[in-house]
C-alpha positions as CSV (number, residue, x, y, z in Angstrom):
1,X,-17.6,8.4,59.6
2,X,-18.0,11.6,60.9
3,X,-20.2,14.3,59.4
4,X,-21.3,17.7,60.7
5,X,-25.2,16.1,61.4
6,X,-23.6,13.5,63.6
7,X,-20.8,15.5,65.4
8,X,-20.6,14.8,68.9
9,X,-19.2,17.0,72.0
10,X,-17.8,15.9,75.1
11,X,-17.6,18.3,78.3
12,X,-13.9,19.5,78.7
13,X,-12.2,22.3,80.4
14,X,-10.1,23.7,77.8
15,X,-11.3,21.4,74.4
16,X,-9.2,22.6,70.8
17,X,-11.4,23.5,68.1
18,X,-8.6,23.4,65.0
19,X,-10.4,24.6,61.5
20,X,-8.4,24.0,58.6
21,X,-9.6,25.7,55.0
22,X,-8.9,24.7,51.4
23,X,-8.9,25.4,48.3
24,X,-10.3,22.4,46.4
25,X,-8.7,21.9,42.6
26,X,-11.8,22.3,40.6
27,X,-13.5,19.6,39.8
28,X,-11.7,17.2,42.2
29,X,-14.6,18.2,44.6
30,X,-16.2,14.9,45.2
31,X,-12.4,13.4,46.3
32,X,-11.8,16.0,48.2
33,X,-15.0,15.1,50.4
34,X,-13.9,11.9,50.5
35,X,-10.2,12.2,51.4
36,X,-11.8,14.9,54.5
37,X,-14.2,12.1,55.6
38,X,-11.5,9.4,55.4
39,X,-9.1,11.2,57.7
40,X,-11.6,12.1,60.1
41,X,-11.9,8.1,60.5
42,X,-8.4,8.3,61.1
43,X,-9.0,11.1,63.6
44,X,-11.1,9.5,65.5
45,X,-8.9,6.7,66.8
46,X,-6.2,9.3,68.7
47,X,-7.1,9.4,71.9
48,X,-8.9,12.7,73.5
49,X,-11.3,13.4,69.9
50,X,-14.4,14.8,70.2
51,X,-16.0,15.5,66.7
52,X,-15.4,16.5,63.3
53,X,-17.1,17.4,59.8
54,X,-16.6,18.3,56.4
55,X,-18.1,21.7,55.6
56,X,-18.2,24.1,52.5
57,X,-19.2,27.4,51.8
58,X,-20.8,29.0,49.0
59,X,-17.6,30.1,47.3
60,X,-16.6,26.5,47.1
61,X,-13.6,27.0,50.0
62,X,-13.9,23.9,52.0
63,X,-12.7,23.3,55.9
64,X,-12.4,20.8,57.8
65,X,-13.0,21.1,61.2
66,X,-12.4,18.4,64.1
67,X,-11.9,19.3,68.0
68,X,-9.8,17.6,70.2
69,X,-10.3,17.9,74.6
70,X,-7.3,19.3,75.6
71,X,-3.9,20.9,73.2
72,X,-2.2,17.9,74.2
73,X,-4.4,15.6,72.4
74,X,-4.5,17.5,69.7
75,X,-0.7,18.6,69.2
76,X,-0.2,14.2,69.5
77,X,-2.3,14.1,66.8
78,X,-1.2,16.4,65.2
79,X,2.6,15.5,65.0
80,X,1.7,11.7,64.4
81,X,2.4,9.6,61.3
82,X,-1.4,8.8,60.9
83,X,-2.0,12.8,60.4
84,X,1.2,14.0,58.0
85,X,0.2,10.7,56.1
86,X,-3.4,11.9,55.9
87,X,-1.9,15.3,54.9
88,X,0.6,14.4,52.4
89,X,-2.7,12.3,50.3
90,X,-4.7,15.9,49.9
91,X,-1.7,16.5,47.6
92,X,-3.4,17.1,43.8
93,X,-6.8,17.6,45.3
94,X,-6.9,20.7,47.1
95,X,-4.4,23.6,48.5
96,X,-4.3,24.7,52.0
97,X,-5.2,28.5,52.5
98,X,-5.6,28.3,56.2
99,X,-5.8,27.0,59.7
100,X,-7.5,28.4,63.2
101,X,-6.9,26.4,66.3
102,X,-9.4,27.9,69.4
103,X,-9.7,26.9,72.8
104,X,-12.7,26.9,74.1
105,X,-16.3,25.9,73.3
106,X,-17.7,28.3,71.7
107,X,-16.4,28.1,68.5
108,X,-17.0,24.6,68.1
109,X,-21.2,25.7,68.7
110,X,-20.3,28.7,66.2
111,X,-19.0,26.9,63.8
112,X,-21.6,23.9,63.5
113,X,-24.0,26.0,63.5
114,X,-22.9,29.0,61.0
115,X,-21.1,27.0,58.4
116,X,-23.5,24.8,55.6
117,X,-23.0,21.2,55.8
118,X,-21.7,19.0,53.0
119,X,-23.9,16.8,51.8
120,X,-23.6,12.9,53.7
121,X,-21.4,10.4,51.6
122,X,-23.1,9.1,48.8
123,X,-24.2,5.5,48.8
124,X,-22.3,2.4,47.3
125,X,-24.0,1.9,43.3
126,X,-26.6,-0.9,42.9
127,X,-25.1,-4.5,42.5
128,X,-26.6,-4.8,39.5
129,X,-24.5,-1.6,37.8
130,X,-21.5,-3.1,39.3
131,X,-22.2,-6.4,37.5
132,X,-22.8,-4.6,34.6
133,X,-19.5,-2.6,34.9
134,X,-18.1,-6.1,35.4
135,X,-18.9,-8.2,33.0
136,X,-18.1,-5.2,29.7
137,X,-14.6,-5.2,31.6
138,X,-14.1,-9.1,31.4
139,X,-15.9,-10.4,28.7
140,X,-13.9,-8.7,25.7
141,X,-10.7,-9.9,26.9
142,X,-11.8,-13.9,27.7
143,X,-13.8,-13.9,24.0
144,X,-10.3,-12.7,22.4
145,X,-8.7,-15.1,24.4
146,X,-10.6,-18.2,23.2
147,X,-10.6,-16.9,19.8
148,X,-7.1,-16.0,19.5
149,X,-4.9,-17.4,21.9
150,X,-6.8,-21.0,23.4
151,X,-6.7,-22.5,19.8
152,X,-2.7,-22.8,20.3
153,X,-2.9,-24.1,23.9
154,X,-4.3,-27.2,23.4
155,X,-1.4,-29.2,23.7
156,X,-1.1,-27.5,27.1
157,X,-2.3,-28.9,30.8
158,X,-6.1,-27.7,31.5
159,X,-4.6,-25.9,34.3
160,X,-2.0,-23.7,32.5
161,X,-4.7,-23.0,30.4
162,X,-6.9,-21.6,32.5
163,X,-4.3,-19.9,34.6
164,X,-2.6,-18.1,32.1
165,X,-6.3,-17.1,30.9
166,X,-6.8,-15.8,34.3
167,X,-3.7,-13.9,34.4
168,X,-3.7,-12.4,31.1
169,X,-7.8,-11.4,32.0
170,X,-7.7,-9.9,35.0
171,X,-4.4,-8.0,33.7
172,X,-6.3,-6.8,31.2
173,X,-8.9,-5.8,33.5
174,X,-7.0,-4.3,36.2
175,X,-4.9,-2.2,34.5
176,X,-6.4,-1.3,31.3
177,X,-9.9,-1.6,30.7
178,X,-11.6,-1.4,34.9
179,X,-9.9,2.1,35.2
180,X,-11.2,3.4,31.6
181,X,-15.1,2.0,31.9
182,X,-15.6,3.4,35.8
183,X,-14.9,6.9,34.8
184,X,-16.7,6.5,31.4
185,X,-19.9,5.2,33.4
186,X,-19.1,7.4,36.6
187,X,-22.2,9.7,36.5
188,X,-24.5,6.4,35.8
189,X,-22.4,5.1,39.0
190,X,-22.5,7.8,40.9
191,X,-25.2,10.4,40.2
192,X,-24.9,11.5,43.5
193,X,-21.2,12.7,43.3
194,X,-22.3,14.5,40.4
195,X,-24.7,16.7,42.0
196,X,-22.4,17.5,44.7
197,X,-19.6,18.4,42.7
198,X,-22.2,20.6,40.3
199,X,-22.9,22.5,43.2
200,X,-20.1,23.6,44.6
201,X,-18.1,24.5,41.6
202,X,-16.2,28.1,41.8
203,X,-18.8,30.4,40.5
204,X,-17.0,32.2,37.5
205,X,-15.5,35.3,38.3
């Protein structure tokens, strides 16, 4: 992935420099950086790109900014499937407020180099939190299993047993109690998110 420390520039007669601003719905901060840094990925496979970044001010208005070598590259991007798709998922997370497209290289330089940088993507937990998280999302349900529903299955094949404890488990699991226990232990998971969306919460006014 792309990130404003790692942006890379290619030499180009007329290159686009396109800057698009958001607001950010508070506290959806950290998804926000994510859903930027995801479509800059997806950026990055059109032909003719030349660097990108996530960047935030002060004020908690985010942009992101990616530059393309030519407007021909860019409008192809632009009015591709990849990019309305990548659009259409910042829906919930943040508002668009503006957009600045520039020829040219100098606002490329200008911008890199006036605008603060988000912070790089946090890292993936420790294995061992992700067991944890695990094993309190599957061990209630196969315990209540064995207690309360195995003891009328034993008249049934060892293998409709154990499927119909696998699919009634990770049911359970999916849909119910993995969703509920990753945001309860989100900021042991992820301290890192946390201190980027502390800091660039909208200052009251």
């Amino acid at each position: 992935m792309l990130c404003p420390d790692s942006v890379f520039s290619v030499v180009s007669r007329s290159p686009v420099t396109v800057t698009v601003a958001y607001q950010v719905v508070p506290g959806r901060e950290a998804d926000f950086h994510s859903w930027g840094w995801a479509g800059l990925r997806a950026c990055a496979q059109a032909p003719g790109f030349l660097g990108g970044g996530v960047l935030v001010d002060g004020e908690a208005e985010w942009h992101v900014v990616y530059r393309f070598d030519s407007d021909g590259s860019y409008r192809t991007w632009d009015n591709s499937v990849t990019a309305v798709q990548w659009a259409t998922r910042a829906e919930g997370l943040a508002m668009e407020t503006g957009r600045q497209v520039v020829h040219g290289s100098k606002a490329w330089f200008e911008a890199q180099s006036t605008r603060p940088a988000a912070p790089a993507a946090p890292r993936p937990p420790p294995k061992w939190k992700l067991w944890f998280v695990n094993m309190s999302a599957v061990f209630p349900p196969v315990l209540l299993f064995n207690l309360l529903i195995l003891p009328y299955l034993s008249s049934l094949n060892a293998f409709f047993r154990t499927l119909l404890l696998c699919l009634a488990v990770t049911a359970i699991v999916t849909w119910f109690l993995m969703p509920r226990l990753q945001q309860f232990f989100k900021k042991w998971l992820y301290p890192p998110l946390q201190a980027l969306r502390g800091r660039h919460k909208r200052r009251p006014a």
